[in-house]
C-alpha positions in Angstrom: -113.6 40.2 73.1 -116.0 41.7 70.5 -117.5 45.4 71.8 -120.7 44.7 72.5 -123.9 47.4 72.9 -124.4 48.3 76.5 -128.3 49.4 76.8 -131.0 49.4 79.4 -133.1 46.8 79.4 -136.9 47.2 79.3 -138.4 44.9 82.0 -141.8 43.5 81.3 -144.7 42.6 83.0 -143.0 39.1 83.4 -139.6 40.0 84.4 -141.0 42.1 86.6 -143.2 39.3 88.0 -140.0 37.1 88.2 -138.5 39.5 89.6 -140.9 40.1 92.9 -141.8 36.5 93.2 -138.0 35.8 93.7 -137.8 38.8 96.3 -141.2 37.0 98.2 -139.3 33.6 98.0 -136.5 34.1 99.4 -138.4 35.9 102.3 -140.5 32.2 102.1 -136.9 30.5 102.3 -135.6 32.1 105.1 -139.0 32.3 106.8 -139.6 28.6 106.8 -136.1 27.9 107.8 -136.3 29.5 110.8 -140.0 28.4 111.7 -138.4 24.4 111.3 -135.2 24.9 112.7 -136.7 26.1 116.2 -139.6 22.7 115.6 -136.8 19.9 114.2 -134.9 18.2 116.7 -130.9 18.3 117.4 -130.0 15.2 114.9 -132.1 15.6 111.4 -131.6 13.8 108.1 -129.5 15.4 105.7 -129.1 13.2 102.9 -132.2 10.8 100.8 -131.6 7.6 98.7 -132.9 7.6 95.2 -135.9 6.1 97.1 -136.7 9.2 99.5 -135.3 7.2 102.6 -132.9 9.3 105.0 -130.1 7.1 104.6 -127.6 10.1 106.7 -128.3 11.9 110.0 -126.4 15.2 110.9 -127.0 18.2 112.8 -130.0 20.7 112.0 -127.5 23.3 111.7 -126.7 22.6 108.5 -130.6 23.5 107.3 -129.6 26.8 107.8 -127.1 26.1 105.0 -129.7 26.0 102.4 -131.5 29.7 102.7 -127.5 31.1 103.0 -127.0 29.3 99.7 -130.0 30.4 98.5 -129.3 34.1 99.1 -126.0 34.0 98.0 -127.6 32.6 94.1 -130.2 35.5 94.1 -127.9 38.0 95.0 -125.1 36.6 92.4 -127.5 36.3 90.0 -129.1 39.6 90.3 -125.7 41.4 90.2 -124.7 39.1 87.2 -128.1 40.4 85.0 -126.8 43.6 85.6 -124.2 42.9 82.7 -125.9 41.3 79.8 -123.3 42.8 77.7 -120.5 39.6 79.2 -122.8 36.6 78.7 -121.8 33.9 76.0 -124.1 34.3 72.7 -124.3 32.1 69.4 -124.7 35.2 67.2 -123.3 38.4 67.0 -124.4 41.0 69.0 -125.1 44.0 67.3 -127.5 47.2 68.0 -130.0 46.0 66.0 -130.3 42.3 67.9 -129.1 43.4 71.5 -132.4 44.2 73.2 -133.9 40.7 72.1 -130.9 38.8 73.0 -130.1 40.7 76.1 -133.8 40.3 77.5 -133.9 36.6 76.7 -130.5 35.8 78.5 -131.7 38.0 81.6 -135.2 36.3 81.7 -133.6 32.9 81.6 -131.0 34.3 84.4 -134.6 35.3 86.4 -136.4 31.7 85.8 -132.7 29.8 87.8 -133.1 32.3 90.2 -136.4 31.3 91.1 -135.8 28.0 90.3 -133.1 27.7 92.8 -135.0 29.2 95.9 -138.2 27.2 94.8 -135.9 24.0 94.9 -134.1 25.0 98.3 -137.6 25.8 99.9 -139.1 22.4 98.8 -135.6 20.6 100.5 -136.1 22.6 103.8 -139.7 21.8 103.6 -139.1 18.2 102.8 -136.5 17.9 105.1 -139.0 18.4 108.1 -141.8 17.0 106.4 -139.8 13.7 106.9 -138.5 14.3 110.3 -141.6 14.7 112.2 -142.9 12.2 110.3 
């Protein structure tokens, strides 16, 4: 393995934006998942046909699946941004190149994070969206 520059990143004003909107969706995650777990009833779809019917039925326990999930990706992937330095790049890293290269891998690391918990809140919201009807 090539040594590669270890240097502290600058955040901007959008990682830092990515960064706290994560933090308040994850709050959102777990928050919703509690207010429709005590609301849904025992049996709850869990699984939707390509045409958005519940075509499986299973306990609401596994709802709170989704924000556990959740929290492990956005603590993994915090941690993991933490070491730039290990990622995969199609150039050589040098001092000259690291701060751009690092920053774009991290920001891209920050946009799954959030994409993840926005995608896990929309299936917990879905999810009792379609059971109350």
């Amino acid at each position: 393995m090539e040594n590669r520059p270890k240097i502290k990143l600058n955040l901007s004003n959008l990682d830092n934006i990515l960064e706290l909107t994560s933090k308040v969706l994850l709050v959102v995650l777990w928050a919703l998942t509690l207010f429709t777990y005590v609301k849904l009833p025992e049996t709850i779809p869990i699984h939707f046909n390509a045409s958005g019917k519940a075509d499986n039925f299973g306990s609401k326990a596994t709802l709170l699946l989704l924000p556990f999930l959740g929290t492990l990706f956005y603590l993994g992937l915090t941690q993991l941004n933490k070491y730039p330095h290990i990622f995969n790049y199609m150039t050589k890293i040098t001092v000259d190149n690291a701060q751009k290269h690092y920053s774009t891998a991290t920001r891209m690391l920050r946009f799954l994070k959030l994409a993840v918990l926005i995608i896990f809140s929309l299936l917990i919201l879905l999810t009792y969206m379609t059971t109350i009807g």
